[in-house]
C-alpha atoms as one frame of an Amber mdcrd trajectory, in Angstrom:
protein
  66.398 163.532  42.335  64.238 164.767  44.958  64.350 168.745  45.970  65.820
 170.100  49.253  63.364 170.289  52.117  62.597 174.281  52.295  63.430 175.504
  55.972  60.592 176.150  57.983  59.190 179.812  58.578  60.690 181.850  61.226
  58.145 181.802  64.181  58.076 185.745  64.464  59.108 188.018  61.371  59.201
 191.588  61.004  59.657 193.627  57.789  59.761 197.849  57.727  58.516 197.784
  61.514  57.740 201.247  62.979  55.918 202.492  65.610  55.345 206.587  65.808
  52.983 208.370  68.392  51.062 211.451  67.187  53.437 211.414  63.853  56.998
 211.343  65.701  58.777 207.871  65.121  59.097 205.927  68.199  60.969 203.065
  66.452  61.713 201.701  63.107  61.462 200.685  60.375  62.905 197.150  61.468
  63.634 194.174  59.982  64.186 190.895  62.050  63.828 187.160  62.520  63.228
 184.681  65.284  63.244 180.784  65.047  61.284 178.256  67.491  63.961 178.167
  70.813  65.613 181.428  69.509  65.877 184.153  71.763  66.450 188.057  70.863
  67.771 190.656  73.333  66.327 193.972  72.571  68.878 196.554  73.986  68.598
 200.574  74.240  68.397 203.195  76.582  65.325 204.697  78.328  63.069 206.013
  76.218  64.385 203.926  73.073  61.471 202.019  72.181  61.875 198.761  73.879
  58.836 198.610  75.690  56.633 199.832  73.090  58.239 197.201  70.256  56.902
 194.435  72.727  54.026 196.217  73.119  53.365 195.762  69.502  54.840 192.409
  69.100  51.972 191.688  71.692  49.097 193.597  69.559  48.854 195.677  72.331
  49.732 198.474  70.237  48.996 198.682  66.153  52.310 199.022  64.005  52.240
 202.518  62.242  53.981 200.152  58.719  55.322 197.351  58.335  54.213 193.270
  58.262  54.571 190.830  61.341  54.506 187.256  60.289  54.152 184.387  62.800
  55.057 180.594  61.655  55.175 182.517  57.777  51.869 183.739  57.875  50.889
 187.453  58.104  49.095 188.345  61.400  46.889 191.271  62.850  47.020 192.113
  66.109  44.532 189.849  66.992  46.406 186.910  66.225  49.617 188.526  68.040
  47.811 188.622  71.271  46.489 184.934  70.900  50.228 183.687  69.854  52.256
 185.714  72.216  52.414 185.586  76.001  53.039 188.914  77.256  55.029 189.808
  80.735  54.974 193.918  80.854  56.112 195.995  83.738  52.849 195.683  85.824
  51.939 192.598  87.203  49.243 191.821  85.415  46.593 190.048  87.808  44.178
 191.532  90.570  45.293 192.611  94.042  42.713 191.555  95.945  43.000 187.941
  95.072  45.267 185.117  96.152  47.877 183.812  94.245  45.920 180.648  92.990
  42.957 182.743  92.918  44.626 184.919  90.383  46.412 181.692  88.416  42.668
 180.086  88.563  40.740 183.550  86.912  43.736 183.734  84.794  43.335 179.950
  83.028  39.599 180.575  83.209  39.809 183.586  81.509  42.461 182.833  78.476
  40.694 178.866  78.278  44.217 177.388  77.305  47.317 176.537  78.341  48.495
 173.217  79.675  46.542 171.404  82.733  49.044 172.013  85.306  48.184 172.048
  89.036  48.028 175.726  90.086  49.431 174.773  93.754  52.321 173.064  91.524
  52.316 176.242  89.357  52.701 178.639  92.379  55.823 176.283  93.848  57.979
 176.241  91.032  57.840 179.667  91.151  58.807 180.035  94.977  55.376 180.933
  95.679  54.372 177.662  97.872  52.634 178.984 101.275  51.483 182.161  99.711
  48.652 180.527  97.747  45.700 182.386  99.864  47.815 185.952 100.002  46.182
 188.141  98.221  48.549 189.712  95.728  48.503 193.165  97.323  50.189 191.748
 100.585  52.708 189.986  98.371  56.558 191.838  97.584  57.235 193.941  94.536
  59.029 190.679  93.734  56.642 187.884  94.251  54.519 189.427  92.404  56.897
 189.022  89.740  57.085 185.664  90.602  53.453 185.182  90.267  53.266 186.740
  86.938  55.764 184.507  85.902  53.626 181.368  87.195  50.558 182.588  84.741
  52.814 182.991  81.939  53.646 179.644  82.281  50.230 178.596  82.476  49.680
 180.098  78.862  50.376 178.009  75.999  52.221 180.576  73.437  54.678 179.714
  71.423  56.428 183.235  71.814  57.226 184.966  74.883  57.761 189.267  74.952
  59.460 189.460  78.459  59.871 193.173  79.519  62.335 193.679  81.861  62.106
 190.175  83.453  64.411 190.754  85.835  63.405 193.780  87.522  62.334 193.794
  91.207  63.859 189.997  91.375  66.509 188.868  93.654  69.199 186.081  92.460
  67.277 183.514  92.967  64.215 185.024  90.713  66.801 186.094  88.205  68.137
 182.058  88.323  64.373 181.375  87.933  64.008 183.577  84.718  66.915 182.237
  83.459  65.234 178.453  83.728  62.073 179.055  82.646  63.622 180.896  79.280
  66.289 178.034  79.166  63.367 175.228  79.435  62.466 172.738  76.467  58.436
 173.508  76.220  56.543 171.255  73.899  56.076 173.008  70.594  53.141 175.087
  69.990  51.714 175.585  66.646  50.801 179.687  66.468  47.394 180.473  66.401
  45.693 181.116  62.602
């Protein structure tokens, strides 16, 4: 008789997470699990946490207690910044470049990710024409839009979306929506 296959790891686990600035609790402790193509919704109202908790999840921000564990192995932040692609409330890329500029300094800069044309990149976001704009001139909006193209560029097998929606109109929101509904080649997390 041959034993039962164990279940693989959970791609991101969290036991006793907490976050507290200058000794006041922020969030925690909390305990949760996500699975390759699982999702989480982190709800709450302003003030609550939410941005800081990705913020960590990112290793933006060190954990006050508590373990992290990506693919079943426990991580620092170093290795939650290298398995994590991060999409905050800023933007993210310089103003005075153009959108494929930007894309092009972003690849350079993070050396992975798949090899995807960056004109292709900028036109499945709705970005096409606007290649040479430099992001300054773009909308509150596009901008989005381009942030969105460089996190596809980024080969992470977990995604911390804050507010993803904000400053989009439907069809941005519809474009979310795909990219978080896509089937993306597995990734193995970074050791």
């Amino acid at each position: 008789m041959t034993a039962p296959a164990s279940a693989p790891a959970p791609l991101l686990y969290a036991r006793g997470l907490a976050f507290a600035r200058n000794e006041e609790p922020v969030f925690g402790p909390l305990d949760f699990e996500l699975g390759p193509g699982e999702a989480l919704l982190v709800l709450g109202g302003n003030g609550a946490g939410k941005t800081t908790l990705l913020r960590v999840l990112a290793g933006l921000l060190a954990a006050s207690a508590g373990e992290v564990r990506m693919a079943g192995k426990i991580v620092d932040r170093g290795h939650l910044a290298r398995g994590s692609a991060y999409l905050g409330h800023l933007p993210g890329h310089k103003a005075e470049l153009g959108a494929l500029e930007n894309l092009a300094f972003h690849r350079a800069l993070r050396g992975d990710g798949p090899a995807v044309d960056l004109e292709q990149a900028l036109a499945a976001v709705g970005l096409a024409g606007h290649e040479d704009t430099p992001a300054r001139r773009l909308s509150a909006g596009q901008n989005k839009r381009l942030a969105l193209a460089r996190l596809g560029l980024q080969s992470a097998p977990l995604w911390l979306l804050d507010e993803p929606y904000a400053n989009l109109d439907l069809d941005g929101i519809a474009l979310v929506n795909r990219l978080i509904q896509a089937t993306w080649p597995p990734v193995a997390p970074p050791c």
